[in-house]
C-alpha positions, 0 to 999 in steps of 0.5 A: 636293205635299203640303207645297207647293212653295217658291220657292227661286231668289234668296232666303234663309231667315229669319235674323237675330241670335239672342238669348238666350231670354226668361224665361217670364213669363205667358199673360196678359195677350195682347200686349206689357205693360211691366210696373213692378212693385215686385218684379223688373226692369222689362220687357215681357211678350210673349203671342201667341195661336197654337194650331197654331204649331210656334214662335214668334219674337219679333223687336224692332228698334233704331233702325237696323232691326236685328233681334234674334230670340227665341224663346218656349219657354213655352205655355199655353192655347195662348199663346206667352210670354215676359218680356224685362227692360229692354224698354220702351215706344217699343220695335218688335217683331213675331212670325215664327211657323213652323209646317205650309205645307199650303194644301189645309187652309188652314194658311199658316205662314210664319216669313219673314213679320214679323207685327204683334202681333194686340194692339198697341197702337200701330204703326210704319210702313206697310205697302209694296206688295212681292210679297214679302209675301205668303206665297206666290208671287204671280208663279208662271207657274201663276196657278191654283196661285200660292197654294200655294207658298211665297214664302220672301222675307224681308217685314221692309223691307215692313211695319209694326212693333208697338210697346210702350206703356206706359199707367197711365191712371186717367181719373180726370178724364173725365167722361163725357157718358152722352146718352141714345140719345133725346138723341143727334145723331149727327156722322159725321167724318173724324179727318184730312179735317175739320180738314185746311183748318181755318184756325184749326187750327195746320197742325202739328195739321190732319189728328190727332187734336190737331186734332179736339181743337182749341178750333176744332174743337170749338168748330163742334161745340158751336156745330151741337150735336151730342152724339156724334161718329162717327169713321171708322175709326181702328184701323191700316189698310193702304192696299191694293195696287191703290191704292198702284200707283195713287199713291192711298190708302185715304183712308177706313181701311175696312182695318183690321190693328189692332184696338188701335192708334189709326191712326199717320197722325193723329198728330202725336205720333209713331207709337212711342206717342205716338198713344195719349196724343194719341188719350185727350186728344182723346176728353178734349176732346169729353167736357168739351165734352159730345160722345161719342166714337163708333167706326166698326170694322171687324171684318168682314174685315181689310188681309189680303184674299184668298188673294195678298193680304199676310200681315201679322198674322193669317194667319201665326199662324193663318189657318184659326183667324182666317179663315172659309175656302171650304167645299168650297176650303179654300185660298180663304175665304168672302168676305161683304165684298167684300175677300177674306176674314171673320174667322171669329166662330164661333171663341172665339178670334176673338170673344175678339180683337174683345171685347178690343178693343171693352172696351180702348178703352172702358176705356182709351181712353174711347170712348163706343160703336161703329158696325159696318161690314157688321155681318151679316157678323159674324152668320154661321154660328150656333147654325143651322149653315150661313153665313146670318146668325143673330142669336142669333149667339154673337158677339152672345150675348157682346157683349149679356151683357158687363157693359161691352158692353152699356152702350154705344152699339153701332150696327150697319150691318146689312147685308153682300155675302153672300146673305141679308145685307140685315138691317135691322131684324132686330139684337136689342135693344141695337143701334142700326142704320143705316136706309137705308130712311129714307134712300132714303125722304125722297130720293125724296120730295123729288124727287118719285120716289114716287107716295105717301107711305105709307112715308114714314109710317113713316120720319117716326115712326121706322119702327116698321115696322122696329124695334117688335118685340122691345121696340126703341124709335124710337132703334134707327132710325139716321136718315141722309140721307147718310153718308161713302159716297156722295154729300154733301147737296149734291151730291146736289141737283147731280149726276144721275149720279156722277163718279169718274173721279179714282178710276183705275176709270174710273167703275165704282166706287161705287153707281149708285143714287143717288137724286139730282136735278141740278135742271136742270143737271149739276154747279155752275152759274151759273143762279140758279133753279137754285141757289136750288132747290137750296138750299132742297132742302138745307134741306128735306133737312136739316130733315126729318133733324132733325125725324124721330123716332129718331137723327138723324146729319149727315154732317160738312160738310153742315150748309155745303154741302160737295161732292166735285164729285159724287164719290160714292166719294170712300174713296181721295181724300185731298186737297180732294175729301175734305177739308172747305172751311171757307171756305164758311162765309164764303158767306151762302148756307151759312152760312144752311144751318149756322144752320137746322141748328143751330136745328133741333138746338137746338129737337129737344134743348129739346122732347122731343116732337121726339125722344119714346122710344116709338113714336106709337100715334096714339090719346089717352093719356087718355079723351077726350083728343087723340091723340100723332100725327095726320096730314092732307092739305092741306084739313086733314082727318085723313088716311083710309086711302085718302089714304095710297094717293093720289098725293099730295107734301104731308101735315101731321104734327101732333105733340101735346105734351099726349098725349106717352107720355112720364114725368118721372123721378116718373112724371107724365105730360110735356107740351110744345108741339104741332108742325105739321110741313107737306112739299109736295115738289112744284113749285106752292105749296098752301093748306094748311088749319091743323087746329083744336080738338080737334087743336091749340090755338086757329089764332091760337097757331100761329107758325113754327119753320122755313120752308125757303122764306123766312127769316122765323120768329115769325111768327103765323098768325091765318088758318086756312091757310097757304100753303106754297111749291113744294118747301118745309117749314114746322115750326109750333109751337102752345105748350102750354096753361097747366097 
């Protein structure tokens, strides 16, 4: 069975109507280009990557779905082209492409299946669940050998169509933010959930991106103060086969099928290119209000998934050139995510697609930078040979020596499923990272979970541990207490244990360490000690993400108390679960929360020993001078190195701003106010002894910035102790002296 069986029973070739063949136009660019030109008809270059194809056809729909079929005689360097005149933008199109069916060598050519165009810049239509999308027979009696025979099916009524945009775009009147990474305070958001309960928000514009760029919306942002916006993804997606069987979605698009194309579902311009106007105007929006615009990308795997998942792009022009494919079972792929299948980014043409991508939507886009889901897994398989991660991984290479790449923010979850993909703080200089050891650290301190504090040392200063080697600053460190994964904030003070039954798993899905504390009841309660521990756990949560070094990011919705009712998987929940409640910003209790966070945000901007870009030595930057940072217990003594290792829950970190490292753009040394910032994460209240001269200036100079267990702030302390409550943070603020 060299070449595969075929299902033949009850089905038909591919047809359709043939057409004249286009003119031969260019290789370049790739994807669907109207060109305007002053010499020649007006018309739409067509280019497709397909090295081992035997032919490609170029399919375009009218309005009723008719197909017309041409095919591209022209190839250069491998790329299918073709020139179409009087093609224009709003026009739906998509590629069939013929060539060997020999899935023993991962070759799946199958002309019966519409492809979307790799480089579309916009998409029509979803993709329906159907059998006869995917390239081999999904229901063949021999389940073990279903891969290898050909569903001959036509897939057209199932999937989506690419779209011809056109786009004279200049920016000409953007300005970009450019905050620095020391600067920045990140803000991770769901496009759709965050504005889809927005009473001030017209309901025609909730859940787009007209939405986000709303004066409602954005006006919370600029109130809170954040400077970037971290959006979940809003490439194309493809809700995937078991949650359409389950009447669910893939609520948060970590299922991507377009790399070009801003996701049609959130706009409320339309999906024939209008979702790419709607998409720049809101990007202009945050920018005037001095907010970058940050992108959750998923190049890791893609909507395809394994071997009988649908063929919609990229496996049918070329699936062994696309995919990382089984090493000793070529028909299957290397799975390092969890979802079927890794794109392959040893293979030039891969890192070509991605870094096209990653330059359109800076360029053309006006985005301002890029987060990387299971970015480890795009590090697999370098100069070392073998599948470990390799960080002089050519994909890396490219982006770091790129011209545009390498000015923009790029942030890596470093991390995937595979062996040996647990990389945090290994990415080279230029990516950020998120650090879920900060993460894991301040949750369990909070709760009491640690029996010392030595790594919340660390965590506090912005993990030097993790990021000093190799020049990296504390702002590689991506601090988060939560994120879209897992619980909100306030579940995470709620819930003991994960409730996510609504998902149809029957609670297996989603992490089971959580690291949470219900704080003596399951769930809501009407108990107010409870409540009022609760609270002030928020505020101490929140407070030590502000107040830590390196980049600080919020979970959208945190900052007034959101809950998913202890979801913490909530990625298929498009509806209230997932959407934020606005209303509780009518509730004193939350609203308190939002302006303890905003204050926070306000103060670490106005004093940049809060968000300093070198990492702390713990010496004097000057002979006889005080040291940068300095650590004590409650008795006010400098903490020795027998008291990191005693079980303790309450420390001081005393941060000088007269022996800051930092430079004014003259080179003179920077000065600023000193902070005392005091954690007692256990149950009693302590007499905390206020440290003195040398340390600090004079004990009656100490006022409170924040205390998350009284509201009162301004207050002096002439006394030499204060006395800090059970479960509580107190942030004092000595003023520097006169110069």
């Amino acid at each position: 069975m060299a070449s595969g069986q075929e299902l033949e029973a009850g089905v038909r070739p591919p047809g359709g109507a043939a057409a004249e063949p286009p003119w031969p136009g260019s290789w370049q660019p790739l994807g669907a280009r109207y060109r305007t030109g002053q010499h020649g008809p007006r018309g739409t270059n067509f280019a497709l990557w397909a090295a081992g194809a035997e032919a490609v056809d170029l399919c375009l729909f009218d309005d009723e779905g008719r197909e017309s079929r041409h095919r591209l005689t022209e190839q250069d360097f491998q790329i299918w082209h073709g020139f179409l005149p009087g093609v224009g933008p709003g026009t739906r199109y998509g590629f069939r492409v013929h060539g060997r069916w020999d899935p023993w060598t991962g070759a799946r050519w199958n002309p019966a299946k519409l492809l979307l165009d790799p480089y579309a810049r916009a998409v029509d239509g979803g993709y329906t669940a159907h059998d006869s999308v995917c390239a081999a027979v999904r229901n063949w009696p021999e389940r073990d050998v279903a891969d290898t025979v050909r569903d001959n099916r036509d897939s057209a009524r199932y999937v989506p169509r690419s779209v011809v945009v056109h786009d004279d775009d200049d920016w000409y009147d953007d300005h970009r933010p450019k905050t620095p990474w020391a600067e920045t305070v990140l803000y991770e958001l769901h496009v759709r959930g965050f504005t889809m309960r927005h009473p001030d928000v017209p309901p025609g514009l909730r859940g787009t991106y007209a939405g986000l760029a709303h004066p409602a919306a954005v006006a919370h942002l600029t109130r809170l103060g954040v400077t970037a916006v971290e959006l979940l993804p809003v490439h194309q997606f493809a809700d995937e086969d078991h949650l359409q069987a389950r009447g669910l979605v893939n609520y948060w698009g970590y299922n991507t099928i377009g790399y070009f194309a801003p996701h049609a579902g959130y706009s409320a311009a339309g999906s024939r290119g209008g979702q790419v106007g709607e998409f720049k105007r809101m990007v202009r929006a945050l920018h005037a209000a001095g907010i970058e615009v940050i992108l959750d990308v998923v190049f890791n795997h893609t909507a395809e998934a394994a071997e009988l998942g649908p063929t919609l792009s990229l496996r049918g022009i070329d699936n062994a050139a696309y995919y990382r494919l089984a090493p000793h079972r070529p028909r299957g792929y290397a799975d390092y995510t969890g979802c079927g299948n890794t794109l392959d980014t040893r293979r030039p043409q891969v890192i070509r697609l991605i870094t096209d991508s990653l330059r359109y939507w800076v360029t053309e886009m006006g985005v301002d930078g890029f987060r990387f889901d299971l970015a480890a897994a795009l590090a697999r398989g370098g100069s070392g040979g073998g599948d470990g991660v390799d960080m002089d991984h050519p994909f890396l290479a490219a982006v770091s020596q790129d011209p545009l790449l390498s000015r923009v923010k790029l942030i890596a979850e470093p991390w995937d499923v595979g062996p040996g993909g647990y990389q945090v703080g290994g990415f080279p200089p230029l990516w950020a990272e998120w650090n879920d050891r900060y993460r894991d650290t301040v949750r369990d301190f909070w709760r009491g979970a640690r029996p010392d504090v030595r790594e919340l040392g660390y965590r506090l200063t912005g993990s030097s541990d993790l990021y000093q080697r190799g020049g990296r600053r504390p702002y590689a460190s991506v601090n988060f207490v939560t994120a879209h994964d897992g619980f909100t904030l306030r579940d995470l003070v709620s819930y003991d244990r994960k409730h996510n039954e609504a998902n149809g798993e029957a609670n297996r899905d989603g992490t089971d360490d959580n690291r949470s504390w219900n704080h003596g009841a399951e769930g809501e309660t009407a108990d107010p000690e409870v409540n009022a521990l609760r609270l002030r756990q928020l505020r101490n949560l929140m407070a030590t993400l502000l107040l830590s070094a390196g980049v600080p990011m919020i979970t959208a919705g945190d900052e007034f108390g959101r809950t998913q009712g202890g979801n913490n998987n909530a990625y298929c929940q498009d509806n209230e679960v997932g959407w934020l409640d606005w209303s509780l910003l009518d509730e004193p209790d939350w609203q308190g929360l939002f302006e303890l966070t905003a204050t926070l945000v306000r103060l670490r901007r106005a004093h940049p020993v809060l968000r300093q870009r070198a990492f702390f030595s713990g010496r004097a930057a000057t002979p006889g001078g005080q040291p940068d940072l300095a650590w004590f217990t409650p008795l006010g003594k400098e903490m020795t190195e027998a008291d990191w290792f005693a079980p303790t829950a309450c420390l001081g970190m005393l941060l000088s701003g007269t022996a800051m490292s930092e430079r004014d753009e003259a080179g003179r040394p920077s000065r600023d106010d000193s902070f005392l910032l005091l954690l007692n994460a256990g149950p009693d209240p302590v007499v905390f002894t206020l440290p003195g001269e040398p340390w600090a200036a004079p004990e009656a100079a100490y006022e409170t910035v924040a205390d998350t267990a009284a509201a009162g702030t301004g207050e002096p302390y002439p006394r030499g102790a204060v006395v800090l409550g059970g479960r509580s943070l107190h942030l004092l603020r000595a003023p520097a002296p006169e110069a």
